[in-house]
C-alpha positions in Angstrom: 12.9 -24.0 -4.1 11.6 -21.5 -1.6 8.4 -22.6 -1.4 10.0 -26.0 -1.0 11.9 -24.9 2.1 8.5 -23.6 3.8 6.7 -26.7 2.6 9.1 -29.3 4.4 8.7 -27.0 7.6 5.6 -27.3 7.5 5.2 -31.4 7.2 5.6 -32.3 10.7 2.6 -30.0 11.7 4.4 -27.1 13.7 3.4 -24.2 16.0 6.3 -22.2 15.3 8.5 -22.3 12.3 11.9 -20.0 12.2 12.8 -19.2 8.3 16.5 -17.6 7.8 16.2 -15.1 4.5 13.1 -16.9 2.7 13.2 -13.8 0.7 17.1 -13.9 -0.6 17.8 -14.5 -3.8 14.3 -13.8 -5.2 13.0 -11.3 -7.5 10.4 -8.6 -6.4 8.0 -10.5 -7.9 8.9 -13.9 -6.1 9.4 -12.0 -2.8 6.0 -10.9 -2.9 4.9 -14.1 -3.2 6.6 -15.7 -0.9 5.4 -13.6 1.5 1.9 -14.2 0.4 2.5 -17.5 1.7 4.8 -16.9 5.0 1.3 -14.7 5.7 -1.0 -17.5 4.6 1.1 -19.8 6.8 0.8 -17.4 10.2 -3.4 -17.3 9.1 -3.3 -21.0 9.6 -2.5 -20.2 13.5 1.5 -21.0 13.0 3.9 -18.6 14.9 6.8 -17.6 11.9 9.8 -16.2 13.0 11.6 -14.9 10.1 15.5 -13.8 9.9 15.2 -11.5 6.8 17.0 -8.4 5.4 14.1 -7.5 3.0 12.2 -5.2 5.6 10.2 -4.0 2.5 8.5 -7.3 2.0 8.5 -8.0 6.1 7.2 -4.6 7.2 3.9 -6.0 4.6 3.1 -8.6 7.3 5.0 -8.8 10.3 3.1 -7.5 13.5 6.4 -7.3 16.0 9.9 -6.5 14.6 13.0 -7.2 16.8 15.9 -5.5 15.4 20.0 -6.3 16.3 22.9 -4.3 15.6 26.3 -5.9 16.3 24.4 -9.1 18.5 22.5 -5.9 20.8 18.6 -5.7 20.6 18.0 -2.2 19.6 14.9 -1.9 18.5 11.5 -4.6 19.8 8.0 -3.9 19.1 5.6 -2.4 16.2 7.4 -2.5 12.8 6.8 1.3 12.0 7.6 2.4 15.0 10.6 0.2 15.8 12.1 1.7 12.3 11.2 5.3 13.0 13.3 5.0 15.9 16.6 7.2 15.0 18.8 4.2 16.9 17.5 2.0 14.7 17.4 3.8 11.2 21.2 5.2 11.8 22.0 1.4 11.8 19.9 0.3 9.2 21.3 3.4 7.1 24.4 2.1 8.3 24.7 -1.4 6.9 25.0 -3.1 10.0 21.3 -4.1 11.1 20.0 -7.6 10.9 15.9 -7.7 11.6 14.1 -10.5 13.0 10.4 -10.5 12.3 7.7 -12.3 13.8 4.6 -12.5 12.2 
């Protein structure tokens, strides 16, 4: 069904597609793939924007992270250095992060 969801984004031929937790609900296994082909999409030349939780998965392909605490942009820029920002990892250790990735 995921697949599905990135599928039907992609029928009208887009530049940019946003996808809000692609990754939930999915095994280790099924995440991975997934993001096989999120990554597969972006080689095409498509900009993906991705609301995700799974920063394990996202840090594999994103190449900007964008990270919001309470609706406040707290962290913007490379993925391993946006989370080795102490800001940023007190609020992911925290609970109350949400990352945006754009691969």
């Amino acid at each position: 069904m995921k697949r599905l969801e990135v599928a039907r984004a992609l029928a009208i031929d887009p530049k940019v597609i946003l996808l809000d937790e692609p990754l939930a609900g999915l095994n280790h296994t099924e995440a991975s793939k997934q993001v096989e082909t999120i990554s597969d999409v972006n080689k095409r030349g498509i900009t993906v924007i991705l609301v995700e939780h799974n920063l394990e998965e996202v840090m594999r392909i994103c190449r900007r992270l964008i990270v919001l605490n309470n609706g406040l942009v707290i962290g913007d820029g490379e993925p391993r250095a946006v989370m080795a920002d102490p800001v940023v990892h007190d609020a992911y250790v925290g609970g109350g992060m949400v990352a945006h990735a754009e691969t």
